[in-house]
C-alpha positions as CSV (number, residue, x, y, z in Angstrom):
1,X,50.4,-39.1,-15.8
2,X,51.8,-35.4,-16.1
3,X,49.4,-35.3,-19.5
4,X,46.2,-36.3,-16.8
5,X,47.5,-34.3,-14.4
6,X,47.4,-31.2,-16.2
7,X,44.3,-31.9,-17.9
8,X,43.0,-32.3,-14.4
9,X,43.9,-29.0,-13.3
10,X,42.8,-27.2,-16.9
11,X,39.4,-29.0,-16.3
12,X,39.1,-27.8,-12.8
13,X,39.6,-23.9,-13.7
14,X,36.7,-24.8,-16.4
15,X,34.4,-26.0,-14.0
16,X,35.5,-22.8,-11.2
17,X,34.7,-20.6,-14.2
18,X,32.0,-21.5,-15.0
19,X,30.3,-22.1,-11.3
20,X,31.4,-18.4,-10.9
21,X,30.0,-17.0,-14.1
22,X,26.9,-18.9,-13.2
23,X,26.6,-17.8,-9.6
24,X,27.0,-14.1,-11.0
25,X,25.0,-13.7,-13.8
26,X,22.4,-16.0,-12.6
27,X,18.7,-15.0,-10.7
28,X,19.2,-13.4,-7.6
29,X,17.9,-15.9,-5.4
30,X,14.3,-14.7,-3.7
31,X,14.0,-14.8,0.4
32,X,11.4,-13.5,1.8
33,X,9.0,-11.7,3.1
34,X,9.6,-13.0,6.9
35,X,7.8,-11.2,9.4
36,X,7.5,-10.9,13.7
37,X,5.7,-9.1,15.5
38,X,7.8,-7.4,18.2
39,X,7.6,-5.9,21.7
40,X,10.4,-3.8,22.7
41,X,10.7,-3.5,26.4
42,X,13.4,-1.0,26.7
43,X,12.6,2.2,29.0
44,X,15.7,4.1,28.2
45,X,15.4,5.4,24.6
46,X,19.1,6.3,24.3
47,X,20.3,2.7,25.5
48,X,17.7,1.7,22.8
49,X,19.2,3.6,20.6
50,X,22.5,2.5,20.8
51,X,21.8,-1.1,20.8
52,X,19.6,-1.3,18.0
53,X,20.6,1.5,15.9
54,X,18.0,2.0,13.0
55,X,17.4,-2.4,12.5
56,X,16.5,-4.3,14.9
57,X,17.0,-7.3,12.8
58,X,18.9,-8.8,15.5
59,X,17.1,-7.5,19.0
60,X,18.9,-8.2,22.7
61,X,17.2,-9.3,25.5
62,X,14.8,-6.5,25.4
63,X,13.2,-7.0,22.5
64,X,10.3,-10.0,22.9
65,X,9.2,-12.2,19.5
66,X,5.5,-12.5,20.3
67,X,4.0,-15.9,18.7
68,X,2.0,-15.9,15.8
69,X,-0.6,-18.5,15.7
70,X,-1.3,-21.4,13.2
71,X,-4.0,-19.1,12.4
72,X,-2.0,-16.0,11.7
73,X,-3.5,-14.0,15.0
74,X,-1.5,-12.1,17.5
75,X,-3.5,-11.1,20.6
76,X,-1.8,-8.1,22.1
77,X,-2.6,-7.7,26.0
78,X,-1.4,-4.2,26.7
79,X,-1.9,-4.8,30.6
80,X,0.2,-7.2,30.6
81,X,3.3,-5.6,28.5
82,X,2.6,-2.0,30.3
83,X,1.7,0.1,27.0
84,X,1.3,3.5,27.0
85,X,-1.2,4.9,24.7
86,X,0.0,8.3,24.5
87,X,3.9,6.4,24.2
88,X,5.4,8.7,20.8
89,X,9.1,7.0,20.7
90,X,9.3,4.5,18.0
91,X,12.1,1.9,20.0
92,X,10.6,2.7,23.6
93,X,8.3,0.0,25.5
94,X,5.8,-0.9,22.3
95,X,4.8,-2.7,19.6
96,X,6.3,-3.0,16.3
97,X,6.0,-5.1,12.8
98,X,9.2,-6.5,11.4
99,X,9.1,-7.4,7.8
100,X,12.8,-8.3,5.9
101,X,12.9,-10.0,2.2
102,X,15.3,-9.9,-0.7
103,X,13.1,-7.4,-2.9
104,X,11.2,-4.1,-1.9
105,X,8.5,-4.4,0.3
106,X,5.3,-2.7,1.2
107,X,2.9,-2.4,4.7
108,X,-1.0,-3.0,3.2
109,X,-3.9,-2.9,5.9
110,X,-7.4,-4.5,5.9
111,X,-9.6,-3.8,8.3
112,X,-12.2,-1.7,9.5
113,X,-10.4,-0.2,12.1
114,X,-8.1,3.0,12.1
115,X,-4.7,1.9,13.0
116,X,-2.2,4.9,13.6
117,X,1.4,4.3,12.0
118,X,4.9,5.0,11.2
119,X,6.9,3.6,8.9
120,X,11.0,2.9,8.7
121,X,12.4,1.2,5.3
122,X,16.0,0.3,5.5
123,X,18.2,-1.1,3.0
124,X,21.1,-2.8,4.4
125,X,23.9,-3.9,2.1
126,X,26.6,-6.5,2.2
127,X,28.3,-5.0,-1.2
128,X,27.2,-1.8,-1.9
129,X,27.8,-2.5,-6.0
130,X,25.7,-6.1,-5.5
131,X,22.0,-6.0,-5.5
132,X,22.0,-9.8,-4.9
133,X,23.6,-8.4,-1.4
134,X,20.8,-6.3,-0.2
135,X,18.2,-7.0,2.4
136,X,15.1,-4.8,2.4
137,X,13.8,-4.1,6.4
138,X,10.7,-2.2,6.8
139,X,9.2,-2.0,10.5
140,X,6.1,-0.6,11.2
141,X,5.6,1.2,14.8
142,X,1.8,0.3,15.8
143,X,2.0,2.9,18.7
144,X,-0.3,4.3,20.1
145,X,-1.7,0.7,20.2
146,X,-5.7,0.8,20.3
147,X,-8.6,-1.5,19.3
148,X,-8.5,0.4,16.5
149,X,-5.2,-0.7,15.4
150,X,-7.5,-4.6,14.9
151,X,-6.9,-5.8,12.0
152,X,-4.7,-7.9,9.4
153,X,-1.7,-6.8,7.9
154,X,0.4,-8.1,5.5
155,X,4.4,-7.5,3.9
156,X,3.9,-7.5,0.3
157,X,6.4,-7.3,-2.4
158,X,6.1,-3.8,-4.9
159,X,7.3,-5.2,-7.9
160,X,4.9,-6.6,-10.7
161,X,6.8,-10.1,-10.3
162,X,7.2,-10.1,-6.6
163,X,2.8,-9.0,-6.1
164,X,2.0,-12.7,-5.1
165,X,4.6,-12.8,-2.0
166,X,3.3,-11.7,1.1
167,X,3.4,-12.7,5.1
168,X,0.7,-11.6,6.8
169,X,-0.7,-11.4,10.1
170,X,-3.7,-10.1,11.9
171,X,-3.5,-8.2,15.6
172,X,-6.3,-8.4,18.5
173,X,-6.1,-5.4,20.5
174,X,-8.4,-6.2,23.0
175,X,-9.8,-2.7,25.4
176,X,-12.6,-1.3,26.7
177,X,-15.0,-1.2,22.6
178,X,-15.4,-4.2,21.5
179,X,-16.4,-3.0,17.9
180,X,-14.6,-1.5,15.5
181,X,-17.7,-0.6,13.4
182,X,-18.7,1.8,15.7
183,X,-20.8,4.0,13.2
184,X,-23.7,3.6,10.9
185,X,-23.2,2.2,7.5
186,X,-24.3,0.6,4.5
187,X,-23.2,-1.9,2.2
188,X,-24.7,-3.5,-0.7
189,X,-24.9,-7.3,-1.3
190,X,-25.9,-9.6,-4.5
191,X,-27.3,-12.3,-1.9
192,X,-26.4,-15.8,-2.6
193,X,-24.8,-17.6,-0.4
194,X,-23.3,-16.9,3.0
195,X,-24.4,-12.9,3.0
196,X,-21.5,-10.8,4.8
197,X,-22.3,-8.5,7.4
198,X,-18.9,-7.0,8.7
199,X,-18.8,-7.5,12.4
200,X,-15.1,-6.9,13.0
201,X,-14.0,-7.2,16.4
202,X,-11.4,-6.6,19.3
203,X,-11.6,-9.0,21.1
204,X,-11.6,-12.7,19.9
205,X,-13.1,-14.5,22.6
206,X,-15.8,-12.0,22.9
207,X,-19.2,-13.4,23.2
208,X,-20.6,-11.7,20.1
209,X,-24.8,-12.2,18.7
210,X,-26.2,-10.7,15.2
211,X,-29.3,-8.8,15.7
212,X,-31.5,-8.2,12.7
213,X,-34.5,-5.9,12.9
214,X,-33.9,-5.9,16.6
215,X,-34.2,-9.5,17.2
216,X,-31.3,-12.0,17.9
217,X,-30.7,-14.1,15.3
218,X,-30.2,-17.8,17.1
219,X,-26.8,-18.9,17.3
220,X,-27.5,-21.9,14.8
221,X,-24.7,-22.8,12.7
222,X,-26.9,-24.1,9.9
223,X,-28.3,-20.5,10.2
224,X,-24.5,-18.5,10.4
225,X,-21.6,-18.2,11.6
226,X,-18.8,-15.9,13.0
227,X,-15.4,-15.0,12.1
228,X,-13.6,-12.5,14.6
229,X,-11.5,-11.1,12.0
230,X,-14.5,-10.0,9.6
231,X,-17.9,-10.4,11.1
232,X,-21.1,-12.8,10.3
233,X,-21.8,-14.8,7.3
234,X,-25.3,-15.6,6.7
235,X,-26.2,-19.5,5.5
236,X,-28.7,-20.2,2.7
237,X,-31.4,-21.5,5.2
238,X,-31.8,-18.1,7.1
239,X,-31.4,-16.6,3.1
240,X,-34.3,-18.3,2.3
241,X,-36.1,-18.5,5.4
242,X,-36.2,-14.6,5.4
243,X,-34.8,-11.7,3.4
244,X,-32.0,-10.3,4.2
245,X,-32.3,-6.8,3.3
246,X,-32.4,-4.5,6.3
247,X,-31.0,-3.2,9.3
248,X,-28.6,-5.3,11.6
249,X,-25.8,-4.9,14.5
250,X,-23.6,-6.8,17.2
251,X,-24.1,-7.1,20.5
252,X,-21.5,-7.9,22.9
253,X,-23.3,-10.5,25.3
254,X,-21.1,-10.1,28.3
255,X,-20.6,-6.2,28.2
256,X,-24.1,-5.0,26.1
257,X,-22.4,-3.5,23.9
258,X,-23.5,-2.5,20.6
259,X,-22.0,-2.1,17.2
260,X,-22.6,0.3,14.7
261,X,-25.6,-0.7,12.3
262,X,-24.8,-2.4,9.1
263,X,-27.8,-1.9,6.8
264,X,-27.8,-4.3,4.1
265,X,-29.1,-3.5,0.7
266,X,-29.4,-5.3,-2.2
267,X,-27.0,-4.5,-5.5
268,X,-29.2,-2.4,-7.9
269,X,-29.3,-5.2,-10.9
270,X,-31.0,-7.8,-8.2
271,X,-34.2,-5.5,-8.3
272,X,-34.3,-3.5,-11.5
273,X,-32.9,-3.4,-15.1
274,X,-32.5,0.0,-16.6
275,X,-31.5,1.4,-20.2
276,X,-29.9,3.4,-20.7
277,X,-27.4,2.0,-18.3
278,X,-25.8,4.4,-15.0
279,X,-27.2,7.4,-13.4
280,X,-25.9,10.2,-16.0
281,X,-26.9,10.2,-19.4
282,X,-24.8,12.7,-21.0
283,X,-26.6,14.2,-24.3
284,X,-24.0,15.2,-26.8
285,X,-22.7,13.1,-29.8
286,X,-18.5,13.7,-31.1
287,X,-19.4,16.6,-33.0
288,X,-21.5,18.2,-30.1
289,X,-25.0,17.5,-32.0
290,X,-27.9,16.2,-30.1
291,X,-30.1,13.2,-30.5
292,X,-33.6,13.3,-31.6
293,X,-34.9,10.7,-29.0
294,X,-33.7,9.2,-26.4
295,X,-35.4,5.6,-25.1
296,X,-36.0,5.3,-21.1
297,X,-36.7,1.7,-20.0
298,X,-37.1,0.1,-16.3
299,X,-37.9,-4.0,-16.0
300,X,-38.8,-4.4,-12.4
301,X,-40.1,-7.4,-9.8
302,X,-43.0,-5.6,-9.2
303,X,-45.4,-2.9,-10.9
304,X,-43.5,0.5,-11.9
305,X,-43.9,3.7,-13.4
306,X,-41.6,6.7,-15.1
307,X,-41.6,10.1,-12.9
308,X,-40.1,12.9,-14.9
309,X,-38.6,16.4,-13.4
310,X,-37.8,19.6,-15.0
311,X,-38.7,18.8,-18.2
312,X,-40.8,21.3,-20.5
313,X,-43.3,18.7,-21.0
314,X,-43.9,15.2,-19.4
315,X,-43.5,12.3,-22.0
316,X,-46.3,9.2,-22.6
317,X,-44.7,5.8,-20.6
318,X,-45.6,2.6,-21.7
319,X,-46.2,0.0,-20.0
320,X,-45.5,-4.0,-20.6
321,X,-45.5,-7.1,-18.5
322,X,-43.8,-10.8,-19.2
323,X,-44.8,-13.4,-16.7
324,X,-41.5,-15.6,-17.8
325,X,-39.3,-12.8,-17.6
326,X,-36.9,-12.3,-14.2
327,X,-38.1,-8.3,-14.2
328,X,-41.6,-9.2,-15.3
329,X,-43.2,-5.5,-15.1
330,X,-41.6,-2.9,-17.6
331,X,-42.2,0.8,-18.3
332,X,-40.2,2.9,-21.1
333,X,-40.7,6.4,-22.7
334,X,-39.6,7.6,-25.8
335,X,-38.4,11.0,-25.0
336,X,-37.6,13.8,-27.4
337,X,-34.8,15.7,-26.3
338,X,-36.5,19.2,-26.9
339,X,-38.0,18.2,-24.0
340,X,-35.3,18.1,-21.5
341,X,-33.1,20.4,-19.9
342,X,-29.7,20.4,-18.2
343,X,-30.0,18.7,-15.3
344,X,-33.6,17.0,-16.2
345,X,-34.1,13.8,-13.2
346,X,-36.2,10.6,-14.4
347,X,-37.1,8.0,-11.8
348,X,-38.2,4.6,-12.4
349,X,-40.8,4.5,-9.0
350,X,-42.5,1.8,-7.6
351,X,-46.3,1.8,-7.8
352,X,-47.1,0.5,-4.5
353,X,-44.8,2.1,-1.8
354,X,-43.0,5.4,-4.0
355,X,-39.9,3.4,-4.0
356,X,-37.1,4.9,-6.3
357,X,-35.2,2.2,-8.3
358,X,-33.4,4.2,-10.3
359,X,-32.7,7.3,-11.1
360,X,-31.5,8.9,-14.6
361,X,-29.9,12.4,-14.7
362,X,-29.6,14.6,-17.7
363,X,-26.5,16.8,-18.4
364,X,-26.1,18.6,-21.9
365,X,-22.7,18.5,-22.2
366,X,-19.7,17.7,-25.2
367,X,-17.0,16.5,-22.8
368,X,-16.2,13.1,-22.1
369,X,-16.5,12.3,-18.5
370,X,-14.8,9.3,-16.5
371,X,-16.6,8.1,-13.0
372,X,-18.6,11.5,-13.0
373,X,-15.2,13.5,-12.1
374,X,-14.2,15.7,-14.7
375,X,-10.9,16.1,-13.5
376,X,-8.5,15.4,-10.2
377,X,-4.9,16.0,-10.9
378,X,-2.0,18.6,-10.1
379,X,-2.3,21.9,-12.0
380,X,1.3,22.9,-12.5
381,X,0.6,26.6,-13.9
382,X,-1.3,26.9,-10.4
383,X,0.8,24.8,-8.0
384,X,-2.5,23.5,-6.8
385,X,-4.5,20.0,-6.8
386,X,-8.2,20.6,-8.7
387,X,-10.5,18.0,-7.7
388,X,-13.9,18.7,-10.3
389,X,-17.4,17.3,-10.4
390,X,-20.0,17.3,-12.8
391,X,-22.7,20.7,-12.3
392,X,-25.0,18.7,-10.5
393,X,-22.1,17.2,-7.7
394,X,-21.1,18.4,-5.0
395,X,-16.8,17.7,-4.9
396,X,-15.3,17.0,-1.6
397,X,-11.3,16.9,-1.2
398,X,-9.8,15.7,2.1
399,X,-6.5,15.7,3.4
400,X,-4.4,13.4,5.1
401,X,-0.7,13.8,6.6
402,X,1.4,10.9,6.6
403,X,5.4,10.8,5.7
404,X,5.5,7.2,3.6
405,X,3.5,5.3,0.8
406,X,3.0,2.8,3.5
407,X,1.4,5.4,6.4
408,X,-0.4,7.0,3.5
409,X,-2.4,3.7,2.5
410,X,-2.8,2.2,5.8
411,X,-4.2,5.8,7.3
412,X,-6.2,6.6,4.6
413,X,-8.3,3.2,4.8
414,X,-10.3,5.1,7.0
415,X,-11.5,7.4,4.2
416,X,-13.3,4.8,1.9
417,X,-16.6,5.4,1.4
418,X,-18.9,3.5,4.4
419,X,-15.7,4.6,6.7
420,X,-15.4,7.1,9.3
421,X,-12.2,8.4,10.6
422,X,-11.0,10.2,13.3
423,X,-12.1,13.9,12.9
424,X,-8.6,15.2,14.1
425,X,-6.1,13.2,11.5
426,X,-7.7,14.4,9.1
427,X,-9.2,18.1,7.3
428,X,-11.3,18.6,4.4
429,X,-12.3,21.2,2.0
430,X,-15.5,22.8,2.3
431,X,-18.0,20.5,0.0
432,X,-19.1,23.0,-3.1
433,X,-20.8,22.1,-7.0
434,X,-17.8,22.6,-9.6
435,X,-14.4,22.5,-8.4
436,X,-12.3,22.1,-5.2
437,X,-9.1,23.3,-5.4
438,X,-6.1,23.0,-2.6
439,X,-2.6,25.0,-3.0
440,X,0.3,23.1,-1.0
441,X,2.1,25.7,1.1
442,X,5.4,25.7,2.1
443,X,6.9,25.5,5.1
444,X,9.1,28.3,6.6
445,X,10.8,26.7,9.6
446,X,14.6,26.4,9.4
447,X,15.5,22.8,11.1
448,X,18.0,23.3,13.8
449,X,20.7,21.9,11.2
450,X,20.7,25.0,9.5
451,X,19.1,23.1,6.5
452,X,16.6,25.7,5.5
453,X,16.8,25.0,1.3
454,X,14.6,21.3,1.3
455,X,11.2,21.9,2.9
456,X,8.7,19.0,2.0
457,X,5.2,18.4,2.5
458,X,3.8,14.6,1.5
459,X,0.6,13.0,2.3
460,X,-2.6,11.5,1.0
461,X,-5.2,13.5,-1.0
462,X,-9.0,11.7,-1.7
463,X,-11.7,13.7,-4.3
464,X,-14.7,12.2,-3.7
465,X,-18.2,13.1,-5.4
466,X,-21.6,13.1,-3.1
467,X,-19.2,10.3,-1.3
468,X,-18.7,8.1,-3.9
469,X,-16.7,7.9,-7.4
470,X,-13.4,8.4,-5.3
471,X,-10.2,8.9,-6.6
472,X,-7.1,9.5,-4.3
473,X,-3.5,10.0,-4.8
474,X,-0.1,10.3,-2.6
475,X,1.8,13.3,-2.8
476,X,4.7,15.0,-1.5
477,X,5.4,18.5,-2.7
478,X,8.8,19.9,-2.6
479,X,10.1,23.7,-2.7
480,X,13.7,25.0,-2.4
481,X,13.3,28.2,-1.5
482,X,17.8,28.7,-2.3
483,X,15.8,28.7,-6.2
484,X,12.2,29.0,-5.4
485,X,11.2,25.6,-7.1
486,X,8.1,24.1,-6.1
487,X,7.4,20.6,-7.6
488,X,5.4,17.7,-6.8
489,X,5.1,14.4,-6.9
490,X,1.8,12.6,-7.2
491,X,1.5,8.7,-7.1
492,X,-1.3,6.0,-7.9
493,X,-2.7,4.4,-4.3
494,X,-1.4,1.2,-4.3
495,X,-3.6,-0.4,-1.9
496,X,-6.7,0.2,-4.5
497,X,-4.3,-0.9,-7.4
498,X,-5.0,-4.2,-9.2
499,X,-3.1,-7.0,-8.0
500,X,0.6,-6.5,-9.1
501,X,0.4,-2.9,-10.1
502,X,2.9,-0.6,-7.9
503,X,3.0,2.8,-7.5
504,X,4.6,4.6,-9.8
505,X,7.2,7.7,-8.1
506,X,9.0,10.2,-10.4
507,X,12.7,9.4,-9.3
508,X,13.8,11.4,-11.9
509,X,14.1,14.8,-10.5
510,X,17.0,16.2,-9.5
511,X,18.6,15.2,-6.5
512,X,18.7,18.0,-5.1
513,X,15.0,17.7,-5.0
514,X,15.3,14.9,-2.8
515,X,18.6,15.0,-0.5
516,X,20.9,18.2,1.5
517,X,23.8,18.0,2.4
518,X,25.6,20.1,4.5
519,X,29.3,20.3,6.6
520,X,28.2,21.1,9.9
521,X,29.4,24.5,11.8
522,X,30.8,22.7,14.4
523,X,33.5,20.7,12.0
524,X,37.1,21.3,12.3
525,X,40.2,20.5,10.5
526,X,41.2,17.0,12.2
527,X,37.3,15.8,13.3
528,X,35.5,16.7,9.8
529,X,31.2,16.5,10.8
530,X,28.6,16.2,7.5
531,X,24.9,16.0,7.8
532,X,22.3,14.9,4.6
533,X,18.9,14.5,4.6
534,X,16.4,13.3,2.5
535,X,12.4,12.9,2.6
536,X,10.8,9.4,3.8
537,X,8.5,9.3,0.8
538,X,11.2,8.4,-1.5
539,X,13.9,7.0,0.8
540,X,15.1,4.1,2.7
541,X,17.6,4.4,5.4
542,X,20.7,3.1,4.6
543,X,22.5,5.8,3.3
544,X,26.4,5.4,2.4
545,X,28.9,8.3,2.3
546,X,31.9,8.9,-0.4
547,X,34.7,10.9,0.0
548,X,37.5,11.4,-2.8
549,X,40.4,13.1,-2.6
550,X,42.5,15.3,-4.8
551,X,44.7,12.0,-5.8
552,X,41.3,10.2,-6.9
553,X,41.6,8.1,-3.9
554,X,37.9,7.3,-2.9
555,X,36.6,5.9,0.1
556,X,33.2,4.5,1.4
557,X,31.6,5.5,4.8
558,X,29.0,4.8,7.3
559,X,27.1,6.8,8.5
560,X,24.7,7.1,11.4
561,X,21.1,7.0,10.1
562,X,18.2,8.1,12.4
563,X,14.2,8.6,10.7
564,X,12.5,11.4,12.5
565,X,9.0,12.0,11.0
566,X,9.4,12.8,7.2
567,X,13.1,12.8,7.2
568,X,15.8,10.4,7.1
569,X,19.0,11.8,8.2
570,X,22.6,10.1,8.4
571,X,25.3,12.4,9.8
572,X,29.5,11.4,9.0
573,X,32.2,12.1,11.2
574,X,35.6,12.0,9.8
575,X,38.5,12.4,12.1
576,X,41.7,13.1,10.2
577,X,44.9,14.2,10.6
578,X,45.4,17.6,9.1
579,X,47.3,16.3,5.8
580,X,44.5,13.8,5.1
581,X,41.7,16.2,5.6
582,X,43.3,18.8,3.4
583,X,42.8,16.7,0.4
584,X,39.5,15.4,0.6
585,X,38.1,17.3,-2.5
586,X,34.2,15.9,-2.6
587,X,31.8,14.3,0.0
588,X,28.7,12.6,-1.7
589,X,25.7,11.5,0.5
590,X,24.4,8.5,-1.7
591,X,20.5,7.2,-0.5
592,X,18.4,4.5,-1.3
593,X,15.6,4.8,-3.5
594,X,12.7,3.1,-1.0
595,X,10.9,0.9,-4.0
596,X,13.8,0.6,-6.0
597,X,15.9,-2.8,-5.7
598,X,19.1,-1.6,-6.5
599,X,18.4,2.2,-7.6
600,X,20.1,5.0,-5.3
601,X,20.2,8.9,-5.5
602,X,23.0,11.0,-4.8
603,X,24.0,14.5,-4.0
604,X,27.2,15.8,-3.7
605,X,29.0,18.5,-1.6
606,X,32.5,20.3,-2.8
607,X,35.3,20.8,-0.1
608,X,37.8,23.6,-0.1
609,X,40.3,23.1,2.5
């Protein structure tokens, strides 16, 4: 019985052993992403303050859960929960979007509207050792709350293996414009079946018709239908009842109100096939000699002929025609390339109505190019961003503030091509052939901490070439002007990455570059006060405080973390009696790295008592 008894107990430390070792060195177990959409009705921003701190992962009676529908719609009625438009605080009578999960997580828009944001990522930790402890909280303040904050958004997970998890959910803000397409534009379509015209709108239970070429098109179903969220999709019977290339807008039957118009246009390959393929042809071989000949050839629906521009000479076109083929009517030159110049144009033109199908330019040149943009990156000799087109483009760089990868993306939607944004978020470059180029300047104020070293400018930057081929990038430039280093850091956009790609941020610069720390002036013996701050781009809130003393004693502290515009700052107070405050040797400030699930940066500050 003793023999059982002890093998018993013996097999019962096995089994605790190995549960534990299991439970530790197993996965971390994946929650999330959860998300609400919130309305804070607090008044009193210092009673807000206090209750909710920096999370309001656990709101009082103030706070107000709005339902999200079995459709994933939220209509916001900001009568009815007293908005203010021109309302700045982020806790103080508005709207905000609560995302948590057990992994880093991301805002992505989609929409046509402009939504205006700010961001607050905080990492709150049960063990600040364990990863498997940490929730990731990132709330996104809507205000001021338009119609053009419409549109869907969604909590995605950064991480290659975390892309596919997402919550998502898309806001009516219903006002006095019904459409968020509110401007002219064009988009290009391969036909088929249900044609999309974008018809996004503010209002869901707006009584919305499709006009094309001025005239209503019946509200048939077999002929179309309507989703709020997007716009009109066009069945095959109106397809092939009538073409739908051309001109069209919404009308708003209750108000008369009318979108922007939409012209639709079909995708270049539906009407022509050229060779050599693209607009540029670029002649130059590895070792910089050119080709004797070149072949120009357009296959077209209908009957077409070569047009050629500053050439020396204009080249014979042939001409062919193939009943069976799809492009039944071709035309090609053999063109010597003694007969071209730099910058030479040849058009492939419709006989009957002068239309241009395509268009080939010439460009004598040995360097490779990539999208026609020779070159967008940051210069470090110069300390500037270069944003360079080909000789014959015009380069466009525009600038966009925002403090956080998140703003940065969801702002910056506005600046895809066939977008429009408002005229005073943003500022651009003068347009010019060659080369753009933008210095980052520093910034002289000293913060009313005294904190003068850090100064940090981040936002978005978009080259663009004759509005297209556009390339954009988020930056934030720091310069410590206590050593008068000036560095920057340029990411990838990660709302036009390929599914599952992430931004990639240079975390390994000093951390000086990215957190100050300070003891503040009005710190005495017994009550000991410490300030740190550290830039939004990079950071999470979150941030825990060390102190060790002479006898290698170290403690952990809490600070109180507050986000105000592109900082995150946490100030420490220590009250101590005089003996204990005497020996404190070191105070670290230890942060959050915002896309990192488990990474943190320090910086440290050295005591002398």
């Amino acid at each position: 019985m003793l023999y059982r008894y002890k093998v018993g107990i013996f097999a019962g430390i096995v089994a605790s052993i190995t549960f534990l070792l299991v439970y530790i060195t197993g996965p971390k177990s994946v929650k999330g992403p959860e998300l609400r959409v919130l309305y804070i009705s607090f008044s009193d921003h210092e009673a807000v303050k206090r209750s909710l701190g920096t999370t309001i992962l656990n709101p009082d009676r103030s706070v107000q859960a709005l339902k999200i529908s079995e459709n994933g719609t939220v209509t916001i009625d900001r009568e009815e929960l007293d908005l203010k438009s021109t309302t700045e605080e982020f806790y103080r009578s508005n709207v905000v979007l609560e995302c948590t999960a057990s992994f880093p997580i991301v805002w992505k828009y989609t929409g046509y509207g402009d939504p205006d944001v700010t961001e607050k990522n905080i990492r709150i930790h049960g063990d600040f050792n364990d990863s498997s402890t940490f929730t990731y909280l990132s709330v996104l303040n809507l205000m001021p709350l338009t119609e053009k904050s419409t549109g869907g958004y969604s909590c995605v997970g950064i991480s290659t293996d975390k892309a596919d998890f997402v919550a998502s959910v898309h806001l009516f803000v219903p006002g006095s414009t019904t459409f968020l397409i509110d401007y002219d534009t064009s988009i290009d379509s391969t036909g088929g079946e249900d044609v999309f015209v974008p018809c996004p709108v503010s209002n869901a239970s707006a009584s919305i018709s499709l006009y094309f070429k001025n005239q209503a098109i019946p509200p048939d179903i077999n002929l179309l239908w309507f989703n709020p969220k997007t716009g009109f999709y066009l069945r095959p019977k109106f397809t092939e009842q009538t073409d739908p290339w051309g001109p069209f807008y919404c009308k708003n039957e209750e108000t008369k109100e009318k979108s922007g118009t939409v012209t639709i246009q079909p995708v270049k390959g539906l009407l022509v096939k050229v060779h050599p393929e693209g607009e540029t042809v670029q002649l130059s071989t590895s070792n910089g000699e050119l080709k004797d000949t070149l072949t120009f050839m357009c296959q077209a629906k209908e009957e077409i002929t070569l047009k050629f521009l500053k050439v020396v000479s204009n080249p014979m076109v042939q001409y062919d025609y193939n009943a069976s083929s799809t492009f039944p009517f071709s035309a090609f030159s053999d063109v010597s390339t003694r007969k071209l110049r730099n910058m030479s144009r040849i058009y492939c033109r419709t006989v009957r109505g002068n239309q241009d199908l395509h268009l080939w330019k010439i460009i004598f040149s040995s360097l490779s190019m990539r999208n026609e943009l020779m070159d967008f990156r940051y210069d470090t000799s110069r300390e500037d961003f270069v944003c360079c087109s080909t000789s014959n483009k015009r380069a466009k760089l525009s600038l966009l503030n925002c403090n956080s990868i998140s703003e940065c993306g969801i702002k910056g939607k506005c600046l895809l091509p066939g977008r429009k944004c408002d005229p005073d978020k943003i500022s651009s470059l003068p347009e010019r052939a060659g080369c753009v180029r933008h210095k980052l300047g520093k910034d002289d104020k000293t913060s009313s901490d005294g904190s003068s070293d850090l100064q940090i400018q981040s936002g978005l930057l978009q080259c663009s070439i004759d509005g297209k081929n556009v390339e954009r990038v988020f930056y934030s430039s720091r310069y410590n002007s206590a050593n008068g280093s000036h560095t920057a850091t340029v990411s990838g956009d990660i709302n036009l990455s390929p599914k599952g790609s992430s931004c990639s941020l240079d975390i390994t610069a000093d951390s000086h570059d990215k957190l100050q720390i300070i003891e503040m002036p009005m710190s005495t013996v017994s009550k000991r006060r410490f300030f740190c701050k550290g830039a939004k781009f990079f950071l999470a809130a979150g941030f825990i405080w060390q102190s060790v003393y002479t006898n290698k004693r170290i403690n952990y502290h809490t600070g109180r973390d507050t986000i105000k515009g592109m900082w995150i700052q946490s100030h420490l107070s220590l009250d101590l009696d005089v003996r204990e405050s005497s020996t404190i040797k070191r105070i670290y400030c230890i942060a959050p790295v915002w896309d990192s699930d488990g990474d943190w940066v320090n910086v440290k500050l050295d005591l002398y008592a």
